[in-house]
C-alpha positions as CSV (number, residue, x, y, z in Angstrom):
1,X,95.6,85.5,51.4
2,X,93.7,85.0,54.3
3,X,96.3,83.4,56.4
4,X,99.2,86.1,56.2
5,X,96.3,88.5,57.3
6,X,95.5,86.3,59.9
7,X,99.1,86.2,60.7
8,X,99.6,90.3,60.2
9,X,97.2,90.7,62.6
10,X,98.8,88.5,65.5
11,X,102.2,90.2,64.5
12,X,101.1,93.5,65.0
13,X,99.4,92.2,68.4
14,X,102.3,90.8,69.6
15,X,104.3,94.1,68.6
16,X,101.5,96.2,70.4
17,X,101.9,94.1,73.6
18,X,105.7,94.1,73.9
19,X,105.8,97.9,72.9
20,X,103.0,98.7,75.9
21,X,105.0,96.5,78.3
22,X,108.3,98.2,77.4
23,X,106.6,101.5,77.9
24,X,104.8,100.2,81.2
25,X,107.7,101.7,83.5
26,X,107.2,105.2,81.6
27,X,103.6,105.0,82.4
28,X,104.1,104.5,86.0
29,X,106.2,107.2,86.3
30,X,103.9,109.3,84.8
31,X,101.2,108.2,86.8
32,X,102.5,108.8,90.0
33,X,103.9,112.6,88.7
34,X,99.7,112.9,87.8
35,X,98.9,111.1,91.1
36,X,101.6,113.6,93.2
37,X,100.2,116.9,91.5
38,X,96.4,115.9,91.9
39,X,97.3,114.1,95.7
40,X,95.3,111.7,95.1
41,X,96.3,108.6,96.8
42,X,93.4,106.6,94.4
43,X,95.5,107.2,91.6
44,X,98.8,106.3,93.3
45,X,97.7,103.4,94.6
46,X,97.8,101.7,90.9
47,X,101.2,102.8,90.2
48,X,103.0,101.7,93.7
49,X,102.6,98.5,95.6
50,X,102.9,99.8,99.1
51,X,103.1,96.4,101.1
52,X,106.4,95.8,98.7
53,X,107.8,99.3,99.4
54,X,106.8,99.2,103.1
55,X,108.4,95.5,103.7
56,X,111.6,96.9,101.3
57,X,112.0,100.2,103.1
58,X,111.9,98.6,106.8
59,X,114.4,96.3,106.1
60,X,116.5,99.3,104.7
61,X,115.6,100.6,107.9
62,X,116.2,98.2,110.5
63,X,119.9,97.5,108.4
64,X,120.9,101.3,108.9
65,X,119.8,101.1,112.2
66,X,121.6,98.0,112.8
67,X,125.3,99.2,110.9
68,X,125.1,102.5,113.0
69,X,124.9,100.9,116.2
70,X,127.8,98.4,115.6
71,X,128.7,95.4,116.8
72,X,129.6,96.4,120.3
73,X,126.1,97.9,120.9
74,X,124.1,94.6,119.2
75,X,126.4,92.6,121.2
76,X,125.3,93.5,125.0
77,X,122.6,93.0,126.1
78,X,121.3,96.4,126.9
79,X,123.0,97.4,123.6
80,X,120.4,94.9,122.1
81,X,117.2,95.6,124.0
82,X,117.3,99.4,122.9
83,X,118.1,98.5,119.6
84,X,115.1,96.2,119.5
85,X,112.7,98.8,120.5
86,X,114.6,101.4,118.4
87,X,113.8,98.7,115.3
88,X,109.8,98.8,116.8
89,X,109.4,102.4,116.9
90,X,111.3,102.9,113.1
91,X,109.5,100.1,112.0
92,X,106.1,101.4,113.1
93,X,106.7,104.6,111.5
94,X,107.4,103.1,108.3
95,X,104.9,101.0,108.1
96,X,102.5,104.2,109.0
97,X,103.9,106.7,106.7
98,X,104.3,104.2,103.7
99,X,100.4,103.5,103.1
100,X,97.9,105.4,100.8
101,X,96.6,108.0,103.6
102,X,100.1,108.2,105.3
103,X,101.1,109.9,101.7
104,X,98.2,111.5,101.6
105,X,99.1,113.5,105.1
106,X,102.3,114.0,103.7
107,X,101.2,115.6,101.1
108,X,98.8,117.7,102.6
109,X,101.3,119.2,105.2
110,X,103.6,119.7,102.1
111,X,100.5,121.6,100.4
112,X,100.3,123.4,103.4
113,X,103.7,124.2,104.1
114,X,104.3,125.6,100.2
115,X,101.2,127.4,100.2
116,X,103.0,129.4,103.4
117,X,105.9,129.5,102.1
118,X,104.5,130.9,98.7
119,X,105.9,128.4,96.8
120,X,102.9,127.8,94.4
121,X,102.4,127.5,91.1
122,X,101.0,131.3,90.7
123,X,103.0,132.8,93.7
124,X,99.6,133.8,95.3
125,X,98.9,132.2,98.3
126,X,95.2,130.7,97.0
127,X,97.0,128.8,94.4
128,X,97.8,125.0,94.4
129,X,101.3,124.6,95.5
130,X,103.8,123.4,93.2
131,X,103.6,119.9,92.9
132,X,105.7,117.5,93.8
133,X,108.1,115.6,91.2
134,X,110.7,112.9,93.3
135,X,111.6,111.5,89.6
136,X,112.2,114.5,88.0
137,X,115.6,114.4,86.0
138,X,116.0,110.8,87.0
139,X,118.1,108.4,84.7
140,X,116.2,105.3,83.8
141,X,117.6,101.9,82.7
142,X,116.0,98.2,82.5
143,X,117.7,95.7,84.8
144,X,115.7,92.9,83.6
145,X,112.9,92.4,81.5
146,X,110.6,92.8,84.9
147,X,112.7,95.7,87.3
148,X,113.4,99.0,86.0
149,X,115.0,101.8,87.8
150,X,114.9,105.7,88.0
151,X,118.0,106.9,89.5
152,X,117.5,110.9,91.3
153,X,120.5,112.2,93.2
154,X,119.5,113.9,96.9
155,X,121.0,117.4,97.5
156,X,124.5,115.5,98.9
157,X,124.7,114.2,95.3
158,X,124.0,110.6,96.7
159,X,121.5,107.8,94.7
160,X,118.2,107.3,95.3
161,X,117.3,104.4,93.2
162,X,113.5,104.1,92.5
163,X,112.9,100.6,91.6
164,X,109.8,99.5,89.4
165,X,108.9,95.7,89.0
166,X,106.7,94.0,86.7
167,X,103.3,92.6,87.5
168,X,101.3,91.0,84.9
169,X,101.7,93.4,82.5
170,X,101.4,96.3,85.2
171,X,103.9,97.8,86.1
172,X,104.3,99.3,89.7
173,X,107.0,101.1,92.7
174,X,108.1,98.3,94.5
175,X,111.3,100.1,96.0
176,X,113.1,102.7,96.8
177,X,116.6,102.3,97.2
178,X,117.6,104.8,100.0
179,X,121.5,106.2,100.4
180,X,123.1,104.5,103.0
């Protein structure tokens, strides 16, 4: 008698576990919507891993950069040079606006411009503005048993994938698939 409770017990652990890993993606999401409409950047921190996303969105960066420019700019050496420093100052950028206090000015200036705007959640100016939801109506699918991914569509009806990897049994933003 004993052992099957011994063994109910670890079943029903096990189920617990999986069930809070498979709902882990869910729970990020839903920390960053808290984190967005509270800014704060303590919160968000949890649910994104920013050197991931930074390292993820410069490379996205650097590639747009470098498919723009085409091969006959990359390949003289002028062509090159700018396209270096054009790399530097894009990379720099990113790596400035994709921290913790780069979000939070973000979204400060957005407070700031919605609050003008009267776009708040009231309509009176006083009020906090209304807060910001980049997953909202997003499609969600497992790739693997550690990526997920929230799929929004930008006002040209392009992709934005939002991609959420597995860390322990954490999971958090890792990258966000811009359209090319």
């Amino acid at each position: 008698m004993k052992k099957w409770l011994v063994i109910g017990v670890l079943v029903a652990l096990l189920l617990g576990l999986a069930g809070y890993v498979a709902a882990g993606p869910y729970l990020a999401i839903h920390g960053i919507r808290t984190a967005l409409a509270e800014q704060d950047t303590g919160k968000l921190q949890k649910h994104v891993d920013f050197a991931s996303l930074r390292v993820n969105l410069r490379a996205q960066v650097e590639d747009s950069l470098a498919r723009r420019a085409g091969p006959e700019l990359s390949g003289n050496l002028f062509g090159a040079a700018a396209l270096s420093i054009a790399n530097s100052v894009l990379g720099r950028g990113v790596d400035t606006m994709v921290t913790p206090m780069g979000i939070a000015a973000i979204l400060e200036g957005r407070a700031t411009w919605k609050r003008a705007v009267g776009d708040t959640v009231g309509g009176d100016t006083y009020a906090p503005p209304t807060p910001a939801d980049p997953l909202r109506q997003a499609s969600h699918r497992y790739a693997s048993l550690s990526r997920f991914t929230a799929t929004v569509h930008d006002d040209d009806g392009d992709p934005v994938v939002f991609v959420f990897t597995r860390q322990g049994l954490r999971w958090r933003l890792t990258d966000i698939r811009l359209p090319l």
